[in-house]
Z-matrix of the N, CA and C atoms (Angstrom, degrees):
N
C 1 1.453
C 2 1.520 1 110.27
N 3 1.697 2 114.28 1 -40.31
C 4 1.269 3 102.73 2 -151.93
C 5 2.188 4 91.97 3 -95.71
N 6 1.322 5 104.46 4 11.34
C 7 1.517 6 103.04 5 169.17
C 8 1.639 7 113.46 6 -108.05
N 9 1.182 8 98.75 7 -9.38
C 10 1.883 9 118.43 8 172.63
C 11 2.238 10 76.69 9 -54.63
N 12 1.901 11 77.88 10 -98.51
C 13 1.082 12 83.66 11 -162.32
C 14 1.743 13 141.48 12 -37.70
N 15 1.810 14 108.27 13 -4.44
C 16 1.342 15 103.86 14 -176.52
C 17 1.412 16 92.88 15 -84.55
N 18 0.894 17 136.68 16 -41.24
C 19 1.920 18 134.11 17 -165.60
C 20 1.079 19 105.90 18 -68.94
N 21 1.941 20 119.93 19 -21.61
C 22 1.741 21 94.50 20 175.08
C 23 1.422 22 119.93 21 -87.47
N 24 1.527 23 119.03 22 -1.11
C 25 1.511 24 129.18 23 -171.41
C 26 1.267 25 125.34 24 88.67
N 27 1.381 26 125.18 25 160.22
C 28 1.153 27 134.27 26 -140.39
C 29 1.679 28 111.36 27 -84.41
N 30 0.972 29 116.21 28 12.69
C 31 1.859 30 134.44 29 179.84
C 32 1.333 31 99.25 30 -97.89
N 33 1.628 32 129.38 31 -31.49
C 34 1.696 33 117.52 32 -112.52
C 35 2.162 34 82.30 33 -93.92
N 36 0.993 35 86.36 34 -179.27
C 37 1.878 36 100.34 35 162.25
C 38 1.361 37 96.26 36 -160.05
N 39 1.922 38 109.46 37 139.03
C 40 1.366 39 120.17 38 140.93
C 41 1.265 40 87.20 39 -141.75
N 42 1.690 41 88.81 40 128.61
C 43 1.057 42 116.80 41 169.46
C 44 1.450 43 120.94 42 -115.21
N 45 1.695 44 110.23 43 75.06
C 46 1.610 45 123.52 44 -177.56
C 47 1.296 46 98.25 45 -89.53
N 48 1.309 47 122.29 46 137.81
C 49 1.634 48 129.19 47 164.19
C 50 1.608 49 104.08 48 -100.45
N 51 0.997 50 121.20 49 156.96
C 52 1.386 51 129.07 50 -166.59
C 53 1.490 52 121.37 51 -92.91
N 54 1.530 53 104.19 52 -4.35
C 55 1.686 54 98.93 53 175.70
C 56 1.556 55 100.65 54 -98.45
N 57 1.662 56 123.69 55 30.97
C 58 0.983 57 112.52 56 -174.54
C 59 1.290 58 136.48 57 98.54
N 60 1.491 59 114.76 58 -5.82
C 61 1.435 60 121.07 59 -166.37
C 62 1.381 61 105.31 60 -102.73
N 63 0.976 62 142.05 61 145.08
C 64 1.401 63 144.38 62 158.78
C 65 1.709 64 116.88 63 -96.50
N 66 1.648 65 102.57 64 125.95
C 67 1.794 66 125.78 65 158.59
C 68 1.258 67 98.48 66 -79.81
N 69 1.576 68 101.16 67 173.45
C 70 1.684 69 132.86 68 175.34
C 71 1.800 70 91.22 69 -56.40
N 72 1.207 71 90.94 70 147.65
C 73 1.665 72 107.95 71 155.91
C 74 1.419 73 112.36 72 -125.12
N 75 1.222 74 134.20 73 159.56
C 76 1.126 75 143.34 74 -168.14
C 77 1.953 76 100.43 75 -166.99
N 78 1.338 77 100.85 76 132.99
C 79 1.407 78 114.62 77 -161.22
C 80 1.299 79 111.45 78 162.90
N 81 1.996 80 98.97 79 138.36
C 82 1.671 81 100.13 80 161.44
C 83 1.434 82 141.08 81 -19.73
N 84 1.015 83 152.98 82 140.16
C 85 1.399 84 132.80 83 179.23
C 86 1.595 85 102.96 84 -83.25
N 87 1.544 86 126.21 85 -2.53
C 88 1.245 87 113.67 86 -150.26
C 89 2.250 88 74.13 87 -107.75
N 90 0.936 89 105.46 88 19.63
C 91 1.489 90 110.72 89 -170.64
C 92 2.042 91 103.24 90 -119.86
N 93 0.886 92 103.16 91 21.59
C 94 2.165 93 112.64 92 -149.21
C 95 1.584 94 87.90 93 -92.66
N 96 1.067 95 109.10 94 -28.26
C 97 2.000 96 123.54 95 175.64
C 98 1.390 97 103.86 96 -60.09
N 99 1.350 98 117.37 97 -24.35
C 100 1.956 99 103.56 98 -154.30
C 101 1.685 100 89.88 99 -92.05
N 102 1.203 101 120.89 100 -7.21
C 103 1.592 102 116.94 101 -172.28
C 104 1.505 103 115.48 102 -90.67
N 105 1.514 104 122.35 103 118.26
C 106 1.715 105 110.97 104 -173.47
C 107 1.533 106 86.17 105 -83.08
N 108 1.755 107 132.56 106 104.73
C 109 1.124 108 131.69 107 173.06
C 110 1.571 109 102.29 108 -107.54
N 111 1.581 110 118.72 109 -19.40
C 112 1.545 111 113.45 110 -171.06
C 113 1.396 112 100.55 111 97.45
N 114 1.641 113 92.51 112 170.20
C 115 1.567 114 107.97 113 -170.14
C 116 1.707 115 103.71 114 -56.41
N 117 1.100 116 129.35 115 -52.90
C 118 1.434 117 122.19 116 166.85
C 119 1.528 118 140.03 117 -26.28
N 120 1.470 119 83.83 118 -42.98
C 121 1.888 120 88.88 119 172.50
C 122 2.158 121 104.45 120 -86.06
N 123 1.300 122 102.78 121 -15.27
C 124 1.145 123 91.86 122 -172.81
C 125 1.846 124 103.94 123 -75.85
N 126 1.283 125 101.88 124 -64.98
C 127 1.610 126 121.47 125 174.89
C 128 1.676 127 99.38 126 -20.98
N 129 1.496 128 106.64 127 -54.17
C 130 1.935 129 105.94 128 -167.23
C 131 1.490 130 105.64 129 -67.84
N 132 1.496 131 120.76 130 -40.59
C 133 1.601 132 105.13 131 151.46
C 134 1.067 133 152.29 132 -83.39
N 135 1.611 134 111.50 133 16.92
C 136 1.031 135 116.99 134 160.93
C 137 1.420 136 118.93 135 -97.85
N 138 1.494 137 117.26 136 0.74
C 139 1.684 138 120.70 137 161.75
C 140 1.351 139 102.08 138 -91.75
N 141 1.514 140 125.85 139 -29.91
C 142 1.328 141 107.65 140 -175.17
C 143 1.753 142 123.11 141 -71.27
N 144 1.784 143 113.28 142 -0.48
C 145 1.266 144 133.24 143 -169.38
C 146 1.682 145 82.83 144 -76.14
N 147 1.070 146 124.07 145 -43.67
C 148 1.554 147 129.53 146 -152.70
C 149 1.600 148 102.18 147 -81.97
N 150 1.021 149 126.79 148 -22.79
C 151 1.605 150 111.43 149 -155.89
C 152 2.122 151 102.02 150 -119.44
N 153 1.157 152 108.23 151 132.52
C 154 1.422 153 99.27 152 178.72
C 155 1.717 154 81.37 153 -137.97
N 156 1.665 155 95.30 154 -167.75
C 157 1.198 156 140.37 155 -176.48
C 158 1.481 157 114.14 156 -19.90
N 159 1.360 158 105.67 157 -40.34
C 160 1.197 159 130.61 158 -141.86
C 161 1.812 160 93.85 159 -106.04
N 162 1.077 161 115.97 160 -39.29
C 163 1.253 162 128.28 161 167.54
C 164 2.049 163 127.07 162 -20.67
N 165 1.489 164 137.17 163 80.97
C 166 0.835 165 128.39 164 -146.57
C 167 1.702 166 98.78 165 -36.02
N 168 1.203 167 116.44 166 177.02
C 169 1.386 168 135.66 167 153.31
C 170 1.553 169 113.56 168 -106.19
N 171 1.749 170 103.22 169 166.83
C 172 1.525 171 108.32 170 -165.82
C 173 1.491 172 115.01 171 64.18
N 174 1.312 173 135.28 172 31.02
C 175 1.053 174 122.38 173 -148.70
C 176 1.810 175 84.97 174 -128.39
N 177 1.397 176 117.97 175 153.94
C 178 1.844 177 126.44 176 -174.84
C 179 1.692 178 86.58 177 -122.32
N 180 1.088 179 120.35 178 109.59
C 181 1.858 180 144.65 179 156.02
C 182 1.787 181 104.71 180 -71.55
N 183 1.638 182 119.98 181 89.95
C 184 1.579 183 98.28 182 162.05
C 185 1.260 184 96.24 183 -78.25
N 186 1.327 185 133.76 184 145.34
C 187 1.609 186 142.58 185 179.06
C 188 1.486 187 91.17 186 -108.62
N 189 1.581 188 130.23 187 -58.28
C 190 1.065 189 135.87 188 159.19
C 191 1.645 190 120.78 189 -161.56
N 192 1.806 191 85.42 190 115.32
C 193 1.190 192 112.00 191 -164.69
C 194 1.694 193 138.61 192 52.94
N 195 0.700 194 109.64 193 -149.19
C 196 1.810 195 119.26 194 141.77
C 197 1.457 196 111.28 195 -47.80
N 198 1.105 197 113.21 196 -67.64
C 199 1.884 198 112.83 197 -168.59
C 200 1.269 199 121.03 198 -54.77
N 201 1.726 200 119.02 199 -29.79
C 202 1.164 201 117.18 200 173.12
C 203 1.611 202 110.84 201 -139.90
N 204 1.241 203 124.80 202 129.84
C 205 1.488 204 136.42 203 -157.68
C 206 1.440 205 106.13 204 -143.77
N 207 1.394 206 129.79 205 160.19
C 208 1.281 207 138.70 206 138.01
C 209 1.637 208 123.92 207 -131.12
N 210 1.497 209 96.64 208 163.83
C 211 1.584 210 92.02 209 -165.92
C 212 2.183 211 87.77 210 -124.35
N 213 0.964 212 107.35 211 107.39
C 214 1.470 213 121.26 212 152.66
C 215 1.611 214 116.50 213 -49.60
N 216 1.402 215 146.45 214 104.53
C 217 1.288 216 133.50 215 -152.53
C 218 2.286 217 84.38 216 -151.46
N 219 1.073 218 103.61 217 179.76
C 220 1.751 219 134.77 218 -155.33
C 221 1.658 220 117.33 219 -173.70
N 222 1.358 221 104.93 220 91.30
C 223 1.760 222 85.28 221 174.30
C 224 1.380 223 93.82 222 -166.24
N 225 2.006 224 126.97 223 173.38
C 226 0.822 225 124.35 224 -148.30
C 227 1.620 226 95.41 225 -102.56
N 228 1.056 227 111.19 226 166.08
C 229 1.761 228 112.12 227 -177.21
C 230 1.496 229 84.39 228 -76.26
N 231 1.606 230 99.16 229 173.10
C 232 1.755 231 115.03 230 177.84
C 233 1.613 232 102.27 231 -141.01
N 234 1.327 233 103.56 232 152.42
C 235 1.558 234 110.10 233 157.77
C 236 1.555 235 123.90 234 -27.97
N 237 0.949 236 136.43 235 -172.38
C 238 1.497 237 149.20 236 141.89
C 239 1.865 238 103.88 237 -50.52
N 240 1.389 239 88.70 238 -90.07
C 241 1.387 240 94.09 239 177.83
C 242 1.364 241 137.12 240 -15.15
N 243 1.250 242 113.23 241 -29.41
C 244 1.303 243 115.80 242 -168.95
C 245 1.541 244 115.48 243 -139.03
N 246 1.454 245 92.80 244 36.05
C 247 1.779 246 94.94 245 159.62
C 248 1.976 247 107.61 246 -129.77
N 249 1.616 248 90.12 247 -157.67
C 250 1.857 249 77.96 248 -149.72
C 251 1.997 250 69.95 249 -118.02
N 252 1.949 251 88.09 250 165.26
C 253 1.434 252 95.32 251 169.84
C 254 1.667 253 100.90 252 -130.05
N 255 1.435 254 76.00 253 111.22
C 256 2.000 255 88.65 254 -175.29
C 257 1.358 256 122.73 255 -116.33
N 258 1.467 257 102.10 256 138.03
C 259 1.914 258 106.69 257 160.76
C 260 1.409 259 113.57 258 -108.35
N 261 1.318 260 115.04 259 170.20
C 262 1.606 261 131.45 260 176.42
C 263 1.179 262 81.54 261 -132.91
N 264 1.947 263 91.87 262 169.74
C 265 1.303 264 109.04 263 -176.36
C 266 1.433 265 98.82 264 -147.18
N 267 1.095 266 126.61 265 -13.81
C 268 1.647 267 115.47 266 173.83
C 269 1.568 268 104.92 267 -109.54
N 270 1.593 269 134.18 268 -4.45
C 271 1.308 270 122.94 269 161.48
C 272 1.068 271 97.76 270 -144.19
N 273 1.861 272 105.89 271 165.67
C 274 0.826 273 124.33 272 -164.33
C 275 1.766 274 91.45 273 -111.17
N 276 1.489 275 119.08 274 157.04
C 277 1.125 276 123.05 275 159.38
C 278 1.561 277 143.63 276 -110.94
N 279 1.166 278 124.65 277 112.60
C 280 1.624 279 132.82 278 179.46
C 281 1.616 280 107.17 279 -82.59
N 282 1.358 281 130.30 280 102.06
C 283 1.498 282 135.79 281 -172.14
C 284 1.865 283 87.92 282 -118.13
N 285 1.533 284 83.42 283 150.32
C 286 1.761 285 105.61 284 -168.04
C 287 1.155 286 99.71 285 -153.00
N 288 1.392 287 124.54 286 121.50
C 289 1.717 288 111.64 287 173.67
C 290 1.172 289 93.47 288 -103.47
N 291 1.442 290 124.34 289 144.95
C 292 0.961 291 163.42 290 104.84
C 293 1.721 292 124.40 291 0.98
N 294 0.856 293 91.56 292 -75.61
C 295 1.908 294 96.03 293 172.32
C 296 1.717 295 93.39 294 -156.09
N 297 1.578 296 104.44 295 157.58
C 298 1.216 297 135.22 296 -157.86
C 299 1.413 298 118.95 297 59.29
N 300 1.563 299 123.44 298 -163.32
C 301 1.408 300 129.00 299 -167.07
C 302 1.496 301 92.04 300 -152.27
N 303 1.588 302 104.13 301 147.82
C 304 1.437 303 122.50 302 -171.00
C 305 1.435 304 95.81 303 -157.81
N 306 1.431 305 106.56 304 175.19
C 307 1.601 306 118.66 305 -157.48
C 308 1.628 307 88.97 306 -146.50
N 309 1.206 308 120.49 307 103.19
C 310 1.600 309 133.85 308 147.60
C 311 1.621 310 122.82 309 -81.69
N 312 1.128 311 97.24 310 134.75
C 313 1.572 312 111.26 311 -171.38
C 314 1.352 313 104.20 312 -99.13
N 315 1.580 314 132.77 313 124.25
C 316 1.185 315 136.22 314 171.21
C 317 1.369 316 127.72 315 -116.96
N 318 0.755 317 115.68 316 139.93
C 319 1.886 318 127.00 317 -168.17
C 320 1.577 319 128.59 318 -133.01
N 321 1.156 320 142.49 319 113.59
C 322 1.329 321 128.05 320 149.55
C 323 1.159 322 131.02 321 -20.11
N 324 1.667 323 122.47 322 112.82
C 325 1.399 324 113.28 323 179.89
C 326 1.559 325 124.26 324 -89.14
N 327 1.524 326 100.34 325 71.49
C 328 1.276 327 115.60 326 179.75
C 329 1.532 328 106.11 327 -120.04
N 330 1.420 329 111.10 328 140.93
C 331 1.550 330 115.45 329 168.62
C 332 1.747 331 109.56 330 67.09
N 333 1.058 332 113.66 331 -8.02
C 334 1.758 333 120.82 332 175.24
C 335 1.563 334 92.62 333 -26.15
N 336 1.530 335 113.63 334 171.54
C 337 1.509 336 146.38 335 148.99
C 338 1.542 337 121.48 336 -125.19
N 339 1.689 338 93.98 337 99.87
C 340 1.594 339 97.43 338 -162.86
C 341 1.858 340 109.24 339 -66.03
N 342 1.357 341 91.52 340 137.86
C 343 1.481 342 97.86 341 156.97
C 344 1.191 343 147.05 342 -116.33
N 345 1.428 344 115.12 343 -1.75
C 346 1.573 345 127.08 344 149.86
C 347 1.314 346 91.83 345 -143.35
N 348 1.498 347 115.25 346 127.83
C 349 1.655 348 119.92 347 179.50
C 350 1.476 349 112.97 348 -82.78
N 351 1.656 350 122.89 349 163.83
C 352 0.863 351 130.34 350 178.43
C 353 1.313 352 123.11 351 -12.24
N 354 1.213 353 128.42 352 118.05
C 355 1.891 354 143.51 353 161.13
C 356 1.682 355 121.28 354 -91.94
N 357 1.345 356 111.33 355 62.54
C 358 1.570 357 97.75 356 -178.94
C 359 1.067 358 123.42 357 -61.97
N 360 1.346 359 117.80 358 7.01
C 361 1.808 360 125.55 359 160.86
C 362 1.713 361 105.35 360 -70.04
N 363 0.974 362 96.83 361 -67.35
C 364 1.961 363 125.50 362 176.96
C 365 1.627 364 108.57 363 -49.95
N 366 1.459 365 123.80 364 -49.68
C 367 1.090 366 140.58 365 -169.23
C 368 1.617 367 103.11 366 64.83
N 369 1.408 368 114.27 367 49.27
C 370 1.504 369 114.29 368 -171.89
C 371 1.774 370 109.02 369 -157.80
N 372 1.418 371 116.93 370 138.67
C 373 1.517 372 116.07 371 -171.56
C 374 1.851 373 75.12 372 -128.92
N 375 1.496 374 91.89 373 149.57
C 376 1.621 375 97.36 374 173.59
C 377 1.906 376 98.47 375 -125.36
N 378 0.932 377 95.98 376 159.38
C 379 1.630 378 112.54 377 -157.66
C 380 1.879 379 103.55 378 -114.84
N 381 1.460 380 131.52 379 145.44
C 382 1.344 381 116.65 380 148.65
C 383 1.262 382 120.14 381 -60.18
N 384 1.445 383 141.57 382 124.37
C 385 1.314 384 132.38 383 147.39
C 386 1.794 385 121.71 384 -17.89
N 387 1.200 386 113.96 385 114.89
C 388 1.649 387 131.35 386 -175.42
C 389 1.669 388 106.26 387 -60.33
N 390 0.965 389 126.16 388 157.40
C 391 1.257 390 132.85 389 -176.16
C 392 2.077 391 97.92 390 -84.13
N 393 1.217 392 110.62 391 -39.52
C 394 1.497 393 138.12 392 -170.10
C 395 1.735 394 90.72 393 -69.37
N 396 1.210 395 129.38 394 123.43
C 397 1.379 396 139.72 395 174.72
C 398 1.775 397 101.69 396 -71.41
N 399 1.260 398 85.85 397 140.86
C 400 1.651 399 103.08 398 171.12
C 401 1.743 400 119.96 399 -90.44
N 402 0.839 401 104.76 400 -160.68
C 403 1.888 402 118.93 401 -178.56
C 404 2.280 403 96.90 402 -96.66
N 405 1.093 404 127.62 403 111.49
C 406 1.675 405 124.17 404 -171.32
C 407 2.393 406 72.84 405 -85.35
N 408 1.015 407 83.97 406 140.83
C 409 1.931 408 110.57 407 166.54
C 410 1.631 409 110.57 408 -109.68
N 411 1.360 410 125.88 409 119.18
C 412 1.532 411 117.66 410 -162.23
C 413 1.679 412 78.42 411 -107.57
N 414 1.093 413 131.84 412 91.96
C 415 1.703 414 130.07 413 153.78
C 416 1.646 415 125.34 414 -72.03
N 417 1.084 416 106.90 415 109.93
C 418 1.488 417 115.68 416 159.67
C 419 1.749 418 128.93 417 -130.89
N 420 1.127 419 118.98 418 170.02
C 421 1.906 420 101.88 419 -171.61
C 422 1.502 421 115.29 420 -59.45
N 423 1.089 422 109.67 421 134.12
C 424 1.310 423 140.04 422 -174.04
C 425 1.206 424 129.18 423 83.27
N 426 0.986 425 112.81 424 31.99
C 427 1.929 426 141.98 425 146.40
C 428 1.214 427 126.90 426 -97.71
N 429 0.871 428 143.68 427 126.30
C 430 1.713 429 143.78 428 139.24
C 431 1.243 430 128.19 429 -80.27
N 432 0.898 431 107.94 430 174.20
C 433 1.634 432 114.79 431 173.91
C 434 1.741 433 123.04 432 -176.50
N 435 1.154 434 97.93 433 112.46
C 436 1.546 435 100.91 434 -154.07
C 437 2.079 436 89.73 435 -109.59
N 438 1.557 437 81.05 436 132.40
C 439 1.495 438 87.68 437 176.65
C 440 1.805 439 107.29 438 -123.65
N 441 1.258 440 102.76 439 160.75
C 442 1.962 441 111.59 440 -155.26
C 443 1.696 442 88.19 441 -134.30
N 444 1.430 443 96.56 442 146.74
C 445 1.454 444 114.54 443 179.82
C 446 1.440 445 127.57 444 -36.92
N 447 1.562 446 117.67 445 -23.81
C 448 1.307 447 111.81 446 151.47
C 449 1.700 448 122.07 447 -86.16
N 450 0.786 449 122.93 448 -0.37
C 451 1.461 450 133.31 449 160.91
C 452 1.544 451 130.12 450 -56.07
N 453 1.142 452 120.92 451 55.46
C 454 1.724 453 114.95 452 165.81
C 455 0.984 454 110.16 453 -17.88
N 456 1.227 455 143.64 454 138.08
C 457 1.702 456 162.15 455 104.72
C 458 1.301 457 161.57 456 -44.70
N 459 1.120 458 129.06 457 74.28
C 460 1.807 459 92.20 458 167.51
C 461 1.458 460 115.24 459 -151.37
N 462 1.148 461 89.48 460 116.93
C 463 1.424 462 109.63 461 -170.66
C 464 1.595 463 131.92 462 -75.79
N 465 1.026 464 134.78 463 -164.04
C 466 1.661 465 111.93 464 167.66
C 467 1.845 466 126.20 465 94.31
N 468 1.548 467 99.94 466 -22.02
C 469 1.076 468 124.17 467 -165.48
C 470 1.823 469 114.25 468 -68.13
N 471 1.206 470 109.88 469 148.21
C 472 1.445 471 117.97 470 173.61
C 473 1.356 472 115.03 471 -65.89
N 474 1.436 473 126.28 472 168.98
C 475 1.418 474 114.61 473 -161.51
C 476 1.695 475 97.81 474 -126.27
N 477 1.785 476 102.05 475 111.68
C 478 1.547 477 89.04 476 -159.92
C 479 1.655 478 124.79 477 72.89
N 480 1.373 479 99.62 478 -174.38
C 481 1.514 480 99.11 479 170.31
C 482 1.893 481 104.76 480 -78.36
N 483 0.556 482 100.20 481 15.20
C 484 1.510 483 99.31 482 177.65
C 485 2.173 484 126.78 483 -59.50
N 486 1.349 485 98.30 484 128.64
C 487 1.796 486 81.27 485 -172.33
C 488 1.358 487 111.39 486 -42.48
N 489 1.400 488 103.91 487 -172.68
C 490 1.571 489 116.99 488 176.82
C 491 1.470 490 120.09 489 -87.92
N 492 1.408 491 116.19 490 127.81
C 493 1.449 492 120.17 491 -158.85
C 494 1.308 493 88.78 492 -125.32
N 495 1.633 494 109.49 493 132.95
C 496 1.746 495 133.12 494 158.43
C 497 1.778 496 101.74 495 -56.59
N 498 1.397 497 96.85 496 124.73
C 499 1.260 498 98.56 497 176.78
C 500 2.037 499 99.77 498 -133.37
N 501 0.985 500 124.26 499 162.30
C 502 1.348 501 148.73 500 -150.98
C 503 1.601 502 102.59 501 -146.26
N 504 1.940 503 99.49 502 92.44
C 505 1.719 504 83.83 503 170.45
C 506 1.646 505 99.48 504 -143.19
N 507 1.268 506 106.96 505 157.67
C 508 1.556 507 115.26 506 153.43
C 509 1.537 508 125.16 507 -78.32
N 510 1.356 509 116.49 508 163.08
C 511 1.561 510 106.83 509 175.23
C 512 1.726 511 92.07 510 -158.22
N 513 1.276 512 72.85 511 124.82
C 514 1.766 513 61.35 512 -173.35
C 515 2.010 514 113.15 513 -120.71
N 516 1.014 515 123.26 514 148.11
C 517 1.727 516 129.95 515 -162.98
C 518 1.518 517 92.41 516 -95.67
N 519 1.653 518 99.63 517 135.68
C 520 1.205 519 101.72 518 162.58
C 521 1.969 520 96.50 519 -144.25
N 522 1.259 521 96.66 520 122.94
C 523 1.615 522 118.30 521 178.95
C 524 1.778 523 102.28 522 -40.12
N 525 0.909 524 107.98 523 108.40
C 526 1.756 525 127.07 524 -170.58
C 527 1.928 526 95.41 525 -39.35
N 528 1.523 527 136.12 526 -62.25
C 529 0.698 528 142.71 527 142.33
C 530 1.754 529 136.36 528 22.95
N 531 1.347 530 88.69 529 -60.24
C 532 1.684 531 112.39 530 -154.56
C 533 1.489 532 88.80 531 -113.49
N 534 1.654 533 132.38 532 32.19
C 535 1.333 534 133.43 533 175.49
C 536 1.411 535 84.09 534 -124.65
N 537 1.226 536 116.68 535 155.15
C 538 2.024 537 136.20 536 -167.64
C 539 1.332 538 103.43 537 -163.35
């Protein structure tokens, strides 16, 4: 583990636990090789080779099928205040911006206080924000960061006190399942 992590550099996180469970990762994308995730994690970077800047927004990517998707999206970062803190439970998510920089907040989904419960339409439960500070994620292009059903969320966020910046990202679903 602790030679995983020296070859991806001094930013990187994998955070594999050993009875099998998977944490957030956060890492280069040009680093997406050092992870044994299976054909699934490979397939999602090999669509993410395809799509830049330029890439419409609003746009639904089946990569394959149901099990693997992306969502092309455009919008302005927000305060704290006014974003959501969410888990899924049947995919996992790989988010990449594209252009601009945003700040995702990550958390252990332990002890939460739900605030809209489970959506197996949505594949998303949103949580109150914890009094207990989380991990701040500084995302800009050529990072990822893939978060897994124990992974709190919320992404979207302004960077610092800094105004609100248009940011341009993909996020793409991969069926929790079809990761090894």
């Amino acid at each position: 583990m602790e030679e995983c992590a020296r070859r991806m550099g001094q930013r990187s996180s994998f955070n594999t636990l050993w009875k099998g469970l998977l944490a957030m990762i956060i890492d280069k994308i040009e680093n997406a090789g050092l992870y044994p995730l299976g054909a699934a994690w490979k397939t999602a970077f090999d669509y993410l080779a395809m799509v830049d800047a330029d890439t419409p927004a609003d746009t639904h990517h089946r990569i394959q099928g149901d099990d693997i998707y992306a969502v092309v999206m455009d919008y302005d970062t927000r305060p704290l205040h006014e974003a959501k803190l969410e888990t899924h439970r049947k995919y996992a998510d790989i988010q990449v911006l594209l252009s601009g920089e945003e700040e995702a907040l990550w958390l252990p989904n332990t002890d939460l206080k739900i605030q809209t419960p489970y959506d197996s339409e949505r594949d998303a439960a949103f949580y109150e924000l914890p009094t207990t500070p989380g991990a701040a994620l500084r995302l800009k292009p050529g990072v990822f960061v893939m978060f897994f059903p124990d992974d709190a969320h919320m992404p979207m966020l302004r960077v610092g006190n800094a105004i609100t910046h248009a940011v341009k990202k993909v996020v793409i679903k991969i069926r929790v399942d079809l990761l090894k």
